[in-house]
TORKOL-4160 file (C-alpha; in steps of 0.2 Angstrom, whole numbers, padded with zeros to 4 digits, m for minus):
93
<pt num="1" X="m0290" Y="0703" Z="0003"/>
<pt num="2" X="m0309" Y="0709" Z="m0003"/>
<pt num="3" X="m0314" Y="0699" Z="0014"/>
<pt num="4" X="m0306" Y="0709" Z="0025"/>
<pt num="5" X="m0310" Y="0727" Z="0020"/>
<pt num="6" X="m0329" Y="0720" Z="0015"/>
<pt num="7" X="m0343" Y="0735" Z="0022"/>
<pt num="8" X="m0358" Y="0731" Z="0028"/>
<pt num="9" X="m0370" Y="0731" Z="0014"/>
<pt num="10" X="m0383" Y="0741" Z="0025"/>
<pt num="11" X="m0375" Y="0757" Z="0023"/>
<pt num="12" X="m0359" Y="0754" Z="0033"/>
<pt num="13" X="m0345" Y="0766" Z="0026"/>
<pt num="14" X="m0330" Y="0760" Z="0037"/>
<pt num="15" X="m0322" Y="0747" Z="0044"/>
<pt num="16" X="m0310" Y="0744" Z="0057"/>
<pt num="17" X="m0295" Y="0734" Z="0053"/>
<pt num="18" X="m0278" Y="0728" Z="0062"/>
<pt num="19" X="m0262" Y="0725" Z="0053"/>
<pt num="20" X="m0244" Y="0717" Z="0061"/>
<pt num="21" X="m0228" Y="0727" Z="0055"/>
<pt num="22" X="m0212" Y="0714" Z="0055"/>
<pt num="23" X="m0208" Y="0719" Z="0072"/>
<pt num="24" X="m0225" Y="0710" Z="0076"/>
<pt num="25" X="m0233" Y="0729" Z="0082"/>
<pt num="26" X="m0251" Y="0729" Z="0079"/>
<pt num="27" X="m0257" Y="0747" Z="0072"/>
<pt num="28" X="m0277" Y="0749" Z="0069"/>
<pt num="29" X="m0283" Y="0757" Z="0056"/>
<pt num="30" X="m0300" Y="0764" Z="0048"/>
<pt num="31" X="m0306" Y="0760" Z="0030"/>
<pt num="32" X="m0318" Y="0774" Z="0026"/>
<pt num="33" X="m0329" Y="0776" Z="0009"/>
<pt num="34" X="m0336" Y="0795" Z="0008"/>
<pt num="35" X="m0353" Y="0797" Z="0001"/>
<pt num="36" X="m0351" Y="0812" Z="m0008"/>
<pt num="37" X="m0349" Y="0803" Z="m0024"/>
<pt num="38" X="m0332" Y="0800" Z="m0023"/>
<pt num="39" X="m0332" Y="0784" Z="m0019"/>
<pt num="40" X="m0313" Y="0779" Z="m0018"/>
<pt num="41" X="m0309" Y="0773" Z="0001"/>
<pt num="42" X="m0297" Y="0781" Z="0013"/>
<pt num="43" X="m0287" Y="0778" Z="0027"/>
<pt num="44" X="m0291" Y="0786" Z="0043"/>
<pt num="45" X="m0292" Y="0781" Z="0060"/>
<pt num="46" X="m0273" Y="0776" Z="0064"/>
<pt num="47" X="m0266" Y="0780" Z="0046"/>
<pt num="48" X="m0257" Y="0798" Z="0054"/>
<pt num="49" X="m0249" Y="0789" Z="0068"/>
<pt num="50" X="m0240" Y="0777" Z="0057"/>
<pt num="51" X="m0234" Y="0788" Z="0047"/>
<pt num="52" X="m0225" Y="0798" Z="0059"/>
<pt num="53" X="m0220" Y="0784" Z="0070"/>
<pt num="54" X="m0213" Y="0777" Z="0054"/>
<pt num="55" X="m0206" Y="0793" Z="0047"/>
<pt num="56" X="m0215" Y="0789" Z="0030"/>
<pt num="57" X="m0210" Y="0803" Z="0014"/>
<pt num="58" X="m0218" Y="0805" Z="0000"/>
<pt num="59" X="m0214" Y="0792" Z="m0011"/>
<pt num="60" X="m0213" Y="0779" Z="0000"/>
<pt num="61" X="m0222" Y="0762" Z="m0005"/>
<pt num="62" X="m0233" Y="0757" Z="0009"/>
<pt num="63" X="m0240" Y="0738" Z="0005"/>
<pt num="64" X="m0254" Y="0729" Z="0013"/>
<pt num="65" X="m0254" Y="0710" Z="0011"/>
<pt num="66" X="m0260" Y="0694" Z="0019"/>
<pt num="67" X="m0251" Y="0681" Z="0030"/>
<pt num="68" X="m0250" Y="0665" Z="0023"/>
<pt num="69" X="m0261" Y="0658" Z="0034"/>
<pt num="70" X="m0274" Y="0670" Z="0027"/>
<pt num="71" X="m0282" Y="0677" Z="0041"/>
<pt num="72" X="m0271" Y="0690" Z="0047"/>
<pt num="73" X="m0264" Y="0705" Z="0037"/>
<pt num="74" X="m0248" Y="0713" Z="0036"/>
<pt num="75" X="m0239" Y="0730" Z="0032"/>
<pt num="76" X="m0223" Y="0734" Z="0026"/>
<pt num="77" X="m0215" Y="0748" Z="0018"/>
<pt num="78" X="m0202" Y="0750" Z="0004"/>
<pt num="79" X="m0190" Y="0766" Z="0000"/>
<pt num="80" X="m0182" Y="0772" Z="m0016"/>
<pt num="81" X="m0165" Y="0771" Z="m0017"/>
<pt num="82" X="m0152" Y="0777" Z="m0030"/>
<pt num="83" X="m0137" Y="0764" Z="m0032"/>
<pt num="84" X="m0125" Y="0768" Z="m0049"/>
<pt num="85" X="m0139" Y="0780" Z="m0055"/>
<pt num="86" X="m0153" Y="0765" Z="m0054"/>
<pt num="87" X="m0169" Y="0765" Z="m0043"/>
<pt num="88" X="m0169" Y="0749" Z="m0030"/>
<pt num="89" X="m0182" Y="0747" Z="m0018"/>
<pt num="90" X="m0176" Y="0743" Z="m0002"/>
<pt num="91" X="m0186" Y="0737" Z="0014"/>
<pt num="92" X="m0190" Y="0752" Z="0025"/>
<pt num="93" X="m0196" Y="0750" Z="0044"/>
């Protein structure tokens, strides 16, 4: 995945990126890396529409992963459910 979200070397702090749902629905998003010394990236651009269109809660798993013929990526999210007082992730969205 490091080639996808790669920034441009030359003081580039974002990156625009595409991802297909398993409804085949496109959502863009923004990779974003502050410079105030925390350096962890964040999701922008795009990130708050998903999550409402989705209807995301905390707690909620949201994973990113790559097709299989590498060059497209994918999203898919996971919910917690309780079934005989165990946690089971289930396929969400």
């Amino acid at each position: 995945m490091r080639k996808h979200f790669r920034l441009d070397q030359e003081g580039g702090k974002s990156v625009d990126f595409k991802v297909t749902d398993k409804y085949g629905k496109v959502w863009p998003f923004r990779l974003y890396t502050r410079n105030n010394g925390h350096p962890k990236p964040v999701l922008t651009k795009g990130w708050i529409n998903f999550v409402k269109k989705k209807k995301l809660r905390v707690g909620d798993k949201v994973i990113f992963f790559v097709h299989e013929n590498g060059d497209q990526l994918g999203i898919r999210v996971q919910r917690s459910i309780k079934l005989l007082d165990q946690e089971h992730w289930a396929e969400y969205m």
